[in-house]
N, C-alpha and C positions, 0 to 999 in steps of 0.2 A: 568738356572744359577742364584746364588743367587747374591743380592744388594752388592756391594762393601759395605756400612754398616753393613751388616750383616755378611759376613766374616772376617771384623774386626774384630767384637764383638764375632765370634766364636774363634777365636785367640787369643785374651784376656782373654776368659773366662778360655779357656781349656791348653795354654803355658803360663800362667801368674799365673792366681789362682788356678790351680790344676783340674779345676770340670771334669769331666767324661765324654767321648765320648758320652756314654746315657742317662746321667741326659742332655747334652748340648741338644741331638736329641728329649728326651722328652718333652723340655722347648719351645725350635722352631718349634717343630710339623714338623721334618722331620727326613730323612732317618741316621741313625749312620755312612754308609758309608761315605756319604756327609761328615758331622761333622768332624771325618777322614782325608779325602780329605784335604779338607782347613786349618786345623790344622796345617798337615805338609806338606803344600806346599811352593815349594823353589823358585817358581820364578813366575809370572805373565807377562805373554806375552801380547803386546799388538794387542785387536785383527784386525785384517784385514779383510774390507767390503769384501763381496765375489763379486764377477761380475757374478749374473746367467743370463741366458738364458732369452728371452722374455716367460714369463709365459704363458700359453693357455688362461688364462681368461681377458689377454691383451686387444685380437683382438676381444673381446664381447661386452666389458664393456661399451665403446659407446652406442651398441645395446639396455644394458638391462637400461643404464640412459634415453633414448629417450620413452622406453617404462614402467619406471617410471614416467616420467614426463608426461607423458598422461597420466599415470591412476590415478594420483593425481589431474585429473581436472574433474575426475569421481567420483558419490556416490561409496564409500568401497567398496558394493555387486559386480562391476563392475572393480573391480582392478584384472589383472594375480597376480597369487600365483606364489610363485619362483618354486614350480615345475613344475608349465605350463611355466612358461620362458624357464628351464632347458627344456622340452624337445619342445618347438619352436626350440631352440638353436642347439641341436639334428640334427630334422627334417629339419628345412631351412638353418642352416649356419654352419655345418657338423661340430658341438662344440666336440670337443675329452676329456673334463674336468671331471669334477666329480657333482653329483647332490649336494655334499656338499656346494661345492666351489662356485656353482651360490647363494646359499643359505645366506650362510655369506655375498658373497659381497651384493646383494640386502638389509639386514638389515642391516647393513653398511651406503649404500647409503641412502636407508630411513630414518636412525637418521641423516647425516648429511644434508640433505637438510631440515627436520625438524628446526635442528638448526639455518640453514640461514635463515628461513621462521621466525622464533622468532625474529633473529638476526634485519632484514629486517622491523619489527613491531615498532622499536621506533618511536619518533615523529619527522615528517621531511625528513628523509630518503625516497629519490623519487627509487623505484623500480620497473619495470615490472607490471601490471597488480594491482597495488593496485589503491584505491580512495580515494577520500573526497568528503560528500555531507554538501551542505547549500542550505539555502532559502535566497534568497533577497527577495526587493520589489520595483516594478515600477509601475507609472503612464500609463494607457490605457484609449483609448476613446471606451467605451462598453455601448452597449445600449443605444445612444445621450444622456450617460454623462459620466467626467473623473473620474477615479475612479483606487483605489491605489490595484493590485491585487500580492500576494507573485508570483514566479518564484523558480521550486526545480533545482538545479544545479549540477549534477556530475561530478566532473574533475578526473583528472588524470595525475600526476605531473608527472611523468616520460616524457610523449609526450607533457607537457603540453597545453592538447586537452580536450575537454568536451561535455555535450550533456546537454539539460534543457529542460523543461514544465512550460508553465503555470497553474494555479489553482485559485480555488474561495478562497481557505484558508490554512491554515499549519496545518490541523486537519491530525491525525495517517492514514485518510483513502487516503488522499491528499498525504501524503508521500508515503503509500505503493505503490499506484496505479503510480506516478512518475516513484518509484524506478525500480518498475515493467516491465512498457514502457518501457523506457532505457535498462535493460536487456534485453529485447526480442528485439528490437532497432538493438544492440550490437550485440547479437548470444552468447551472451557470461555472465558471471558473478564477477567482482573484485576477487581476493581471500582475501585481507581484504581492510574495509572501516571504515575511521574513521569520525564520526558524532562531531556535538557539543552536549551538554547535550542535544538535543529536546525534547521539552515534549512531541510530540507526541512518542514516542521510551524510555524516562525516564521517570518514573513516583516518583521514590525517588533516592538522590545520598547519598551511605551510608558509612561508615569507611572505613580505607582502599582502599578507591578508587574503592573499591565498587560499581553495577548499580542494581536497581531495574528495569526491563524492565517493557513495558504494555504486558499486556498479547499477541495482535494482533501482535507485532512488533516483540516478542519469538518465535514468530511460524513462522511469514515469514522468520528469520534467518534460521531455522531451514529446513524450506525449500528449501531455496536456499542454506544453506551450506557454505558461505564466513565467514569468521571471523570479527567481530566488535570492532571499538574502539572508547574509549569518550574521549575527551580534558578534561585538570584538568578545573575544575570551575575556568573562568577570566584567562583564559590562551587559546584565541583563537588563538594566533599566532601558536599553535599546528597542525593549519589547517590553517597555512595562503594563501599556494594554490588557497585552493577554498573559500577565501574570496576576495584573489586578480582578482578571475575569475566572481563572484560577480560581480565584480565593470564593468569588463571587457564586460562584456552579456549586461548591462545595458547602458553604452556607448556607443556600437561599434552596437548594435541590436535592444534597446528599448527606445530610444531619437533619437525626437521626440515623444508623446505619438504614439503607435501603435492603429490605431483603427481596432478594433473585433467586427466583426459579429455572429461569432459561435467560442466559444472558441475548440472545439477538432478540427475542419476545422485549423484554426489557428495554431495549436500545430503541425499540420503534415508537416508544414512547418518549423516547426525551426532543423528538419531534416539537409535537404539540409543546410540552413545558417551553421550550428556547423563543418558540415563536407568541404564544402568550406573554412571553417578558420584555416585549416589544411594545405592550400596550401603556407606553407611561414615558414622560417628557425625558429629554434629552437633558443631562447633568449639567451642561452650560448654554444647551442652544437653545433649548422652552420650546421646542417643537418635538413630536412624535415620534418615538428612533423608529417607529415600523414606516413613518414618513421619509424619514432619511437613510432606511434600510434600501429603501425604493431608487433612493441616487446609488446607493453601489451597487445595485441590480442589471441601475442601465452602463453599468462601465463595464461587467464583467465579458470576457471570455467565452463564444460561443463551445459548446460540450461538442468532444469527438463524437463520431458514430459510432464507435466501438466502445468496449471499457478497457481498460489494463490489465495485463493478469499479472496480480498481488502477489505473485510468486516466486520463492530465488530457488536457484538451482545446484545443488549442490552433491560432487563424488566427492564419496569417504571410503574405506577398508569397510567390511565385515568381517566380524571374529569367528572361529572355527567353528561358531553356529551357527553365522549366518547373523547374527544381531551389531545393526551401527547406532552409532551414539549421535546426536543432534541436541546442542545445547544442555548436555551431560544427562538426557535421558535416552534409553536404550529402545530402539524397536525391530522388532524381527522382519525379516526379508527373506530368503527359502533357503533350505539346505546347500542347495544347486550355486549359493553365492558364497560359502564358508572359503574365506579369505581372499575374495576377490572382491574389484573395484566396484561400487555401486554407483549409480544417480539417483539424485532422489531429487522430489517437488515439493518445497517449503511452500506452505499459505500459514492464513494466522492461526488457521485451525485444521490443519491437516499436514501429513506427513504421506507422502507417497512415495515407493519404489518402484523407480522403473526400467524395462529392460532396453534393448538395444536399442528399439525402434523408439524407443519413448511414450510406450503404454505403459501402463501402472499396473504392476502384479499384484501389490499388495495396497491396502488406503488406511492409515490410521487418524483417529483420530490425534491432535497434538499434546502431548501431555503438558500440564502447568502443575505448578503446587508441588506435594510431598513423592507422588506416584512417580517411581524411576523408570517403569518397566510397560510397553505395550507390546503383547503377542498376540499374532495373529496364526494360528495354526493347521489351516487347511495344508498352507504348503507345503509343512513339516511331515506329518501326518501319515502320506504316500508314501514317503522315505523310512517310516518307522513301522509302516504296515509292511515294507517288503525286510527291513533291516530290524527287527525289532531289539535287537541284541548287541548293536552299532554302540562299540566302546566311547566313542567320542559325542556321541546323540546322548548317551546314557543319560545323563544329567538332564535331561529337558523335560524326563517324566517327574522332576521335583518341580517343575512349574506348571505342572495341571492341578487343577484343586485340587486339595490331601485326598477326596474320597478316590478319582481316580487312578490320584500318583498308586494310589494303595492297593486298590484292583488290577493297575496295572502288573505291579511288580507281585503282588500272587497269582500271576496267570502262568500257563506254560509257555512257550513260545508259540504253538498255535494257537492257544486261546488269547495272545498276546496278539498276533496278527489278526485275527479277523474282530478282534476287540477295538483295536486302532479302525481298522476298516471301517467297521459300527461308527465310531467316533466321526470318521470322516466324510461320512454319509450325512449323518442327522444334525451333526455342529452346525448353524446355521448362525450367522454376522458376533461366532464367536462367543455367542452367552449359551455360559453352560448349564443356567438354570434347570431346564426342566430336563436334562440327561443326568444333573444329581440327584433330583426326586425319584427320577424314572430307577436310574444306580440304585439308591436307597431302599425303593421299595423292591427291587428285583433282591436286593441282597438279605429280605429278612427272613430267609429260612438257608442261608449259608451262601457260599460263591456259586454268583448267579452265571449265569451262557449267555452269552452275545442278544443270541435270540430271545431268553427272556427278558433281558435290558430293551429290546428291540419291543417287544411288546408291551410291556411296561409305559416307554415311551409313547406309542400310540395309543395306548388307552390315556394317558394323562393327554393328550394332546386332543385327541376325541372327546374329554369329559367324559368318558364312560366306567364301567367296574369290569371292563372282560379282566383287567389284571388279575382279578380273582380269583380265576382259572388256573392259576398258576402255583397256589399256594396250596399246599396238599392238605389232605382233609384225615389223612389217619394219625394217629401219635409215630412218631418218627423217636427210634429208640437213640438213647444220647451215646454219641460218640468220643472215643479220644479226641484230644485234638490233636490236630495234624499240621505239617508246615507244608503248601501250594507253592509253586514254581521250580525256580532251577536255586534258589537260595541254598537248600538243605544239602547241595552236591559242595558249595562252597563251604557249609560247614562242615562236610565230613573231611575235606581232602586240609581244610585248615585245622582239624584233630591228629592227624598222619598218613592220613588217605587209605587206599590197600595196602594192607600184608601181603607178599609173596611167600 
């Protein structure tokens, strides 16, 4: 049926100014009957709604929204087609319809929850299954001293309920690995999350409102699939939520300082606390947030099979030792790389070197705090057992503990090579504890040999006293003293060296 507009204007056209049945039908792109029709029609009835019958696709439509709404917590590949609905519908619940009919209404249904899922996105609107993430920062006693460490916070304003980690810092690997947790946490994923600018997640905020992401932070979207949103710049009340929760974690869970022992031991507690704070009415709804924790539970996001790796990857130089710099603190990589390209594997808590193929030579741990420097020394080691005298290595025996730098540097060059060798035998994950006891006690009756360092060590290591054996039993009459190594050559020839 045509617009009441448009049968006006056919009215007008054709009993008013003359024009033609088919010039009218040619002009409107329809049929000349029509045109006709309306022309000379004499009365316009008003029409009456019909009352039909309950339609067959009535007593579905529930069926096929419940199994929408599940498959839109699934990756696409994993969604029914409406013609696997249509013939489910068939098979289980003896649908008599048409494969058309399931067809439309399912696209239908899909743009319209599309649109409330849009609608649902502005800022503030607390709905089912979405979030907001922030970092605060509190005071902890770690390590016998206080020290200020960030906290990542996911809320969820609908239940107004949350869950949180602590961390060494707000670096991108510190956020992913949080965000991480908490989904796997959860069982579940937001279907959208709105951040503040973070830098670790923004790297530029451009026209238009516009994000430039980091690379790292694009791909874990993408992996998990939730939709993202930024607060305008200086408009955090966007997210006031999880700023008011913020405040909230730090009150009510981290005052007094908390003292940490082992920060991930730690974090597997703030489990339980998040979820106990569920047990107590809703600030304006007078029902149960662990009640309505349970509505954003059924909105969220089914979990990948996989996890993410929390990792960014990054080449930088090493310097003619072989040491790169990563967020201005230094860690060693091998001789073999002194001035050449590296890659390396950033996580929150680890620094890896790696070589071509992309295995890890070296693993450190990641420094936070005061400590500039992590060395790792096996791979050094090799290089200074066969080079012990290597002008540009020199300087690396200032970074073994004093006792060794010291033993080093009074040894001869054999005693220097197979002293490294020793070293690079019994150094094991880098702590040099018990080769400085071992050092120590070999050295209390003057400059010890390889081999008594070597035994030394395995009696400390065995609990046993053979070291004992080693320590002479007659009076040993006192000597001048003397100067060990190649020093004394440097001091003679820096006197005037030989007379001819």
């Amino acid at each position: 049926m045509l617009a009441v507009a448009q049968i006006d204007y056919i009215r007008h056209e054709v009993n008013q100014k003359g024009e033609t049945y088919s010039n009218m039908a040619t002009r409107m792109d329809i049929d000349p009957r029509t045109v006709t029709k309306y022309a000379n029609k004499e009365e316009f009835q008003v029409r009456q709604p019909q009352k039909r019958k309950a339609r067959v696709m009535d007593t579905v439509k529930p069926i096929i929204d419940k199994w929408i709404d599940e498959d839109l917590k699934k990756k696409k590949k994993n969604h029914r087609t409406a013609k696997r609905m249509y013939k489910q519908l068939v098979k289980f619940h003896s649908f008599t319809g048409s494969e058309r009919s399931v067809r439309d209404y399912v696209s239908k249904r899909k743009k319209e929850l599309k649109d409330y899922q849009e609608g649902a996105s502005l800022p503030l609107v607390s709905v089912p299954g979405t979030a907001q993430v922030d970092f605060g920062t509190a005071s902890f006693k770690y390590q016998s001293e206080v020290i200020d460490l960030p906290y990542l916070v996911v809320s969820f304003p609908f239940s107004n309920t949350f869950y949180f980690q602590v961390f060494p810092s707000e670096n991108t690997e510190c956020l992913l690995e949080g965000l991480q947790r908490i989904f796997r946490h959860m069982g579940g994923i937001p279907t959208t999350i709105r951040f503040d600018n973070l830098s670790p997640a923004v790297k530029k905020i451009m026209a238009r409102g516009e994000r430039g992401l980091t690379e790292t932070f694009e791909r874990f979207v993408l992996h998990y699939g939730f939709r993202y949103e930024f607060c305008n710049p200086g408009k955090g009340n966007e997210k006031g939520h999880v700023e008011a929760m913020v405040k909230y974690v730090r009150n009510n869970f981290l005052l007094p300082e908390c003292t940490v022992a082992n920060l991930d031991h730690f974090n597997k507690t703030l489990w339980r606390w998040a979820e106990e704070d569920r047990n107590r009415p809703h600030y304006k709804k007078q029902v149960l947030q662990s009640e309505l924790y349970k509505e954003d539970q059924q909105k969220w996001l089914h979990l990948p099979e996989k996890d993410f790796e929390c990792a960014r990857y990054q080449e930088m130089k090493a310097d003619k030792y072989g040491i790169v710099s990563v967020d201005n603190k230094e860690y060693s990589t091998s001789p073999r790389f002194a001035k050449q390209r590296v890659k390396t594997r950033l996580t929150f808590n680890t620094v890896a070197v790696l070589n071509e193929n992309n295995e890890p030579i070296v693993t450190h741990s990641r420094l936070y705090g005061v400590k500039r420097r992590s060395m790792i020394w096996q791979p050094y080691l090799e290089l200074l057992s066969r080079r012990p005298t290597a002008i540009k290595y020199s300087s690396l025996y200032d970074q073994f503990p004093y006792a060794w730098s010291k033993y080093l540097k009074d040894c001869t060059e054999e005693e220097r090579k197979i002293g490294l060798r020793l070293l690079g035998k019994l150094l094991k994950n880098n702590d040099f504890t018990l080769l400085n006891k071992a050092l120590q006690l070999a050295s209390s009756h003057g400059h010890p040999s390889a081999d008594q360092i070597k035994h030394c060590f395995y009696s400390l290591l065995n609990q046993d006293d053979s070291h004992m054996e080693i320590i002479p039993r007659m009076k040993v009459p006192i000597m001048p003293n003397s100067s060990r190594g190649l020093s004394h050559y440097d001091a003679f020839f820096q006197k005037g060296g030989c007379r001819k």
